[in-house]
N, C-alpha and C positions, 0 to 999 in steps of 0.2 A: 670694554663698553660697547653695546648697539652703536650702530651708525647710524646718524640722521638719514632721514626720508629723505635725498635726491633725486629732482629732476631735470631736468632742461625742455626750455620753452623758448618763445618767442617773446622780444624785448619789452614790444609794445604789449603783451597779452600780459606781462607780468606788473607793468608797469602801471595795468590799471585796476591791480588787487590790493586790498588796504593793505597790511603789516599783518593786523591782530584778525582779519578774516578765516584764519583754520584753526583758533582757537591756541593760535602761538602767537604770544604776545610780539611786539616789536621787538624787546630787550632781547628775547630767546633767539630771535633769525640771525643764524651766523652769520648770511651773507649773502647778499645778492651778487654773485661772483660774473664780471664781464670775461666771460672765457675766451680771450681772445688767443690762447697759445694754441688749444688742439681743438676748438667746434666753429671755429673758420672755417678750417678744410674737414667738412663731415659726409663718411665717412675717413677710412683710411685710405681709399683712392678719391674722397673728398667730393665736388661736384662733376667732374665726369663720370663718373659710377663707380662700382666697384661689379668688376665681373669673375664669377665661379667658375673654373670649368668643370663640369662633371662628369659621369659615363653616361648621363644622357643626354650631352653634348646641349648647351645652353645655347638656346639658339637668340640670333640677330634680334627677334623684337623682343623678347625677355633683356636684351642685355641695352636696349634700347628704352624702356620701359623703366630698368631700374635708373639710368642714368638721367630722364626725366623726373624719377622720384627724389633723386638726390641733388637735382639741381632746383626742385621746389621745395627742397628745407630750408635752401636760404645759404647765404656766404654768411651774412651779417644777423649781428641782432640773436643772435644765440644765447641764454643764459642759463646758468648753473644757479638752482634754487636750495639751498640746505634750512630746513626747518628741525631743531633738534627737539622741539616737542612732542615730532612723532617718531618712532624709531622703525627701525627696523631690526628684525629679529632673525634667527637663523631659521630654513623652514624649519616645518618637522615640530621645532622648540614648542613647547609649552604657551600656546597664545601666540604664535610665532605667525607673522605675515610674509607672502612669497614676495621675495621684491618687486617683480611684475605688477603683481595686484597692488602694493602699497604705494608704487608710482602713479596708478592707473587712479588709488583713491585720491589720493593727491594733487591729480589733475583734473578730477571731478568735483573738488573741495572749491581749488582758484576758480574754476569754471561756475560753482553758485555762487561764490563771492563775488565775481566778478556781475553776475545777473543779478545780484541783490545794491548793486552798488548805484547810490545819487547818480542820476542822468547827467553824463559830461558835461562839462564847459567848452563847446563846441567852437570859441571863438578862443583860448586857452591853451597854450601846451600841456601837454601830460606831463606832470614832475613824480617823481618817487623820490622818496628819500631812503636813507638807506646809511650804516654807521661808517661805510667808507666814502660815502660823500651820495650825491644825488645826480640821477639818471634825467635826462628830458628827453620828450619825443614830441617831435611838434609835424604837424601835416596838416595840410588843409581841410576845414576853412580856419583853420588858428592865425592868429594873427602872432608870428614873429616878434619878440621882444627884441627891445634894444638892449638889454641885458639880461644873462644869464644868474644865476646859481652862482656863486664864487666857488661852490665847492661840486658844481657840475663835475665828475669822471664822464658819464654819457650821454653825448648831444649826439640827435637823429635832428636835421631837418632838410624833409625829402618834399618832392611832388608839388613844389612851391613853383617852377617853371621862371628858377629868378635866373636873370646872364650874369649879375656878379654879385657879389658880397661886399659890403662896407669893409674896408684894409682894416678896421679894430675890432670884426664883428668876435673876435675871442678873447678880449681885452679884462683883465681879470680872473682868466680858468687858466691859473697854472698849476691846479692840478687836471687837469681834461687828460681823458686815458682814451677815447675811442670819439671820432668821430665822423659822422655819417652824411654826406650831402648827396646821396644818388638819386637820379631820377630828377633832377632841375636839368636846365639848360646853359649850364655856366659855362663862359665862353674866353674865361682869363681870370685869374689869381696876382693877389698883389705880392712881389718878392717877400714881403713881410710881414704877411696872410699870419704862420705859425709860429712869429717869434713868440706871441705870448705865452704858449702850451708847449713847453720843450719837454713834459711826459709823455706827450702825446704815441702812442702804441700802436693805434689801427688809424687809418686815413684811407676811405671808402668815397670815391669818385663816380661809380658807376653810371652808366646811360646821362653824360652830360655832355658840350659841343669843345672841350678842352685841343685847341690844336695844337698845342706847345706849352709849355710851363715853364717860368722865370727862372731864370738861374739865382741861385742863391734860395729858393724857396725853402730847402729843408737844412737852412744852415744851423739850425738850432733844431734840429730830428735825431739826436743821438739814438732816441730810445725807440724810434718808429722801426714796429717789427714787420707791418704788412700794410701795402701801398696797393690800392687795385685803382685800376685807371681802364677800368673794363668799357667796351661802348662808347668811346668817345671819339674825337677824330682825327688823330695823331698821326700825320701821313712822316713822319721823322723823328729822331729821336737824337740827344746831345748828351754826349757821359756827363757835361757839367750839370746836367739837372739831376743828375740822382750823387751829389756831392755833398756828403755827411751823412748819409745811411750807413753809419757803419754798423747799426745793429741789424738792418732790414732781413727776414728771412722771406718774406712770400711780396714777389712782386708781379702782380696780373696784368698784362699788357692786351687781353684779347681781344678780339673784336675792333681792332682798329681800322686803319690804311696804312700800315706801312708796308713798303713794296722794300725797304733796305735798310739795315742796320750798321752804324758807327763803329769802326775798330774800335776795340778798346772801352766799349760802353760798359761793362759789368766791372772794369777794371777793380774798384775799389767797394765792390760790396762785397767784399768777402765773409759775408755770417750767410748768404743767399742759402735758402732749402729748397723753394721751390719756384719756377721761373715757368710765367704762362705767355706764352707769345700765340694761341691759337686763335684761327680763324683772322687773320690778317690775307696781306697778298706779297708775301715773301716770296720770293724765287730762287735767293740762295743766303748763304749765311756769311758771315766774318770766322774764317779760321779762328781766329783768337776770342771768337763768343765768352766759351768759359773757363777762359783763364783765370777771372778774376776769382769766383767762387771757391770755397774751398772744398766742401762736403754737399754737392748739389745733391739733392734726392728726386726731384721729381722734376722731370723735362717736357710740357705739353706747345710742342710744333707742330699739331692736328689742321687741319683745313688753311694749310696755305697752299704755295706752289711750288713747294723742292721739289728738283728734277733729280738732284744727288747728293747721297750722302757718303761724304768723304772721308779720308783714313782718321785723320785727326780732330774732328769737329768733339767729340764726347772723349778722350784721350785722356784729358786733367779732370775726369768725374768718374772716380773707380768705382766711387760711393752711390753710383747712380742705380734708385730703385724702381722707377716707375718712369719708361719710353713710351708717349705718343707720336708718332709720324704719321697716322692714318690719315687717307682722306689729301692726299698731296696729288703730286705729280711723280715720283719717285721710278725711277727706271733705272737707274745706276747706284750698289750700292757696293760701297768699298769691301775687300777681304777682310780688313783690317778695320772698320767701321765700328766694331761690337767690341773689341777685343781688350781685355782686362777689364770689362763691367760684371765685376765681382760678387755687385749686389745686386744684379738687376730680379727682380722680382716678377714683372710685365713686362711686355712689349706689344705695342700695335704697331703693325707694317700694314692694315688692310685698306682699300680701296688707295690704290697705287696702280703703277703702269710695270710690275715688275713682270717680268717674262721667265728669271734663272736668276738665280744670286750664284757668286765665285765660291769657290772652295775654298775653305776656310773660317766661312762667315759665322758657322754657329758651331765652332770647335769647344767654346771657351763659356757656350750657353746650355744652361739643363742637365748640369753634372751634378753628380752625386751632393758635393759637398756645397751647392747653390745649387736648389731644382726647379726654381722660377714660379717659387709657389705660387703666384698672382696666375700665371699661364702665360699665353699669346694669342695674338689674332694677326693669319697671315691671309686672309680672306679678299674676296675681290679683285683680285690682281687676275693677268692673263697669263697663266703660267704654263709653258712646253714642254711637256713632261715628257722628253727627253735621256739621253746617256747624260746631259749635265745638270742634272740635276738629282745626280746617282748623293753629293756631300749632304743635300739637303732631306732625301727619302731616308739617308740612316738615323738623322738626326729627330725628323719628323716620325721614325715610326717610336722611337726611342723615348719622346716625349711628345706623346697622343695624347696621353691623359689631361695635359695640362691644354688642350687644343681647343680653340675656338670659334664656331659656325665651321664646322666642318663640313655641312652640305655646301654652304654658301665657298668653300675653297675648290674650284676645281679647274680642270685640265682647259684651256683654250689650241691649243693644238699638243703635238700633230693629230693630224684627222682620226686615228685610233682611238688616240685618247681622249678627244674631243666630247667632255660635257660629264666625263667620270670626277667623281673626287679624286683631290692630291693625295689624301689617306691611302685608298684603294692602290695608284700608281705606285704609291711606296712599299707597299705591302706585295705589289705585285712585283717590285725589282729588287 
């Protein structure tokens, strides 16, 4: 059987298309799907970009530009639309649409519906409804109900600039599967904020004034898969507040103030996938970071202040696909630092204070059997291209291809070599 017409939109764009507007009745839409397991993080290097490297060597503002582009699709508010009244057909076939074009019609279809639609109720939340339950998006100037939907799955309410929420403002959605408060300026949660919504699956904090969060908050969060607490002002952090995630995969912590982290804080999230600690003011880490995790895949510690990265910090993460360190303080980094990251995929080491890495360091990276197909970026740095750095020219000529800003990586002494690419050095010795 053809596959329904899929696309993915934006929450609020969809949210204000009738049902029966492309000539597919309400009964026919299979579903307004909150995709909250894989268009979270979109791309597959999600909102820091995804970068190619190529033989024409993809340079700094291209890899800069894309990761702009992927940080304005959004975290949130993603959805999966399936209409089985239009299909899609294999090309080529008989009447057969390219799926391209049939997404493209699709999105030109919501887009008249939407232009043809009765002028909002500007003082009103947007409701959808929908056969798994109904969606709300409320922003100003809507005026806030004191209740919801009972069978609310998705509440947005953003850009309201509130410091707190009534302790029962979810008092009746249990079933609530996503919910969204970013861009207010909430400044404290009551310990018993979530007990009503123990479905609850995404919890979206972003750009609000959170210094610390109640212990006991997510006592009833079994099923909370992704927690972003991005932009807020978190100068600390206490294992006991992340106590009952035991399903959590994706926890975003960036953009904060912390300068130091809790032993033993990940201890008990063990389903973690992807842990965002960037753009804080860290300076070093807890040896024991990520012990807790079982299968980390993705590690973004980008724009803080590591000075060093030590033997055992990534050690218990074999599984580990995707390393951010750019953009640190980084001038020391272990032999032993990389070593049994089996799956790594990427790495950025660039804009750091590295001068020579130890022998060793990329014995166990860019082999055959793992070729790091994402690539790396060891850019920025003041590197001495030197006899010691004879481990890193075999390995760097050995895996060029996968290289990235190659102009931008070059020689800061000795005075020979001074202002050549690291390429050229290596090729030269």
């Amino acid at each position: 059987m053809p596959a329904p017409i899929c696309t993915k939109l934006d929450a609020l764009s969809v949210s204000r298309v009738p049902f029966g507007a492309l000539g597919c009745p309400r009964a026919l839409w299979s579903k307004i799907e909150l995709d909250t397991a894989s268009n979270l993080v979109w791309p597959a290097l999600g909102r820091k970009g995804r970068k190619f490297p190529r033989g024409d060597n993809l340079g700094k503002s291209e890899k800069v530009s894309r990761e702009r582009a992927h940080r304005s699709r959004g975290f949130a508010g993603q959805v999966g639309v399936c209409c089985p009244g239009l299909q899609h057909m294999e090309p080529g076939s008989p009447g057969g649409l390219d799926p391209q074009l049939s997404r493209t019609l699709l999105l030109l279809l919501l887009s008249t519906a939407s232009a043809q639609e009765v002028a909002p109720n500007r003082a009103a939340c947007v409701v959808s409804h929908a056969v798994n339950g109904s969606s709300v998006s409320c922003h100003p100037p809507a005026q806030i109900p004191r209740r919801f939907p009972a069978d609310t799955v998705f509440l947005v309410v953003e850009f309201f600039n509130l410091t707190r929420l009534p302790d029962d403002t979810l008092r009746g959605l249990a079933r609530l599967q996503e919910l969204h408060l970013s861009s207010n300026q909430l400044e404290s949660l009551s310990p018993n904020f979530l007990l009503p919504a123990p479905l609850l699956q995404v919890l979206d904090l972003t750009r609000n004034r959170l210094a610390r969060l109640p212990r006991g908050l997510f006592q009833a969060s079994g099923a909370l898969h992704t927690l972003v607490l991005k932009q807020n002002q978190l100068e600390a952090l206490e294992p006991s507040w992340l106590l009952g995630l035991k399903a959590l995969r994706h926890l975003d912590l960036s953009e904060n103030r912390l300068q130091t982290l809790p032993p033993g804080l990940l201890a008990n999230v063990t389903s973690l996938r992807i842990l965002d600690l960037s753009n804080n003011q860290l300076k070093a880490l807890p040896p024991d970071l990520l012990k807790g995790p079982l299968r980390l895949e993705r590690l973004h510690l980008e724009g803080n202040r590591l000075q060093v990265l030590g033997e055992g910090l990534l050690a218990p993460q074999p599984d580990l696909r995707y390393l951010f360190l750019n953009d640190n303080k980084l001038a020391t980094v272990a032999a032993g630092a990389l070593r049994g990251l089996r799956q790594l995929d990427f790495l950025d080491l660039s804009n750091n204070l590295l001068t020579g890495t130890p022998k060793g360091l990329w014995t166990s990276l860019g082999q055959p059997a793992r070729d790091m197909k994402d690539g790396f970026d060891i850019s920025g740095n003041p590197w001495i291209c030197d006899g010691n750095l004879e481990d890193l020219y075999g390995w760097l000529v050995a895996n060029k291809d996968k290289m990235f800003s190659r102009n931008a990586t070059r020689c800061a002494g000795p005075e020979a070599w001074k202002g050549q690419t690291l390429l050229v050095a290596a090729e030269s010795h």
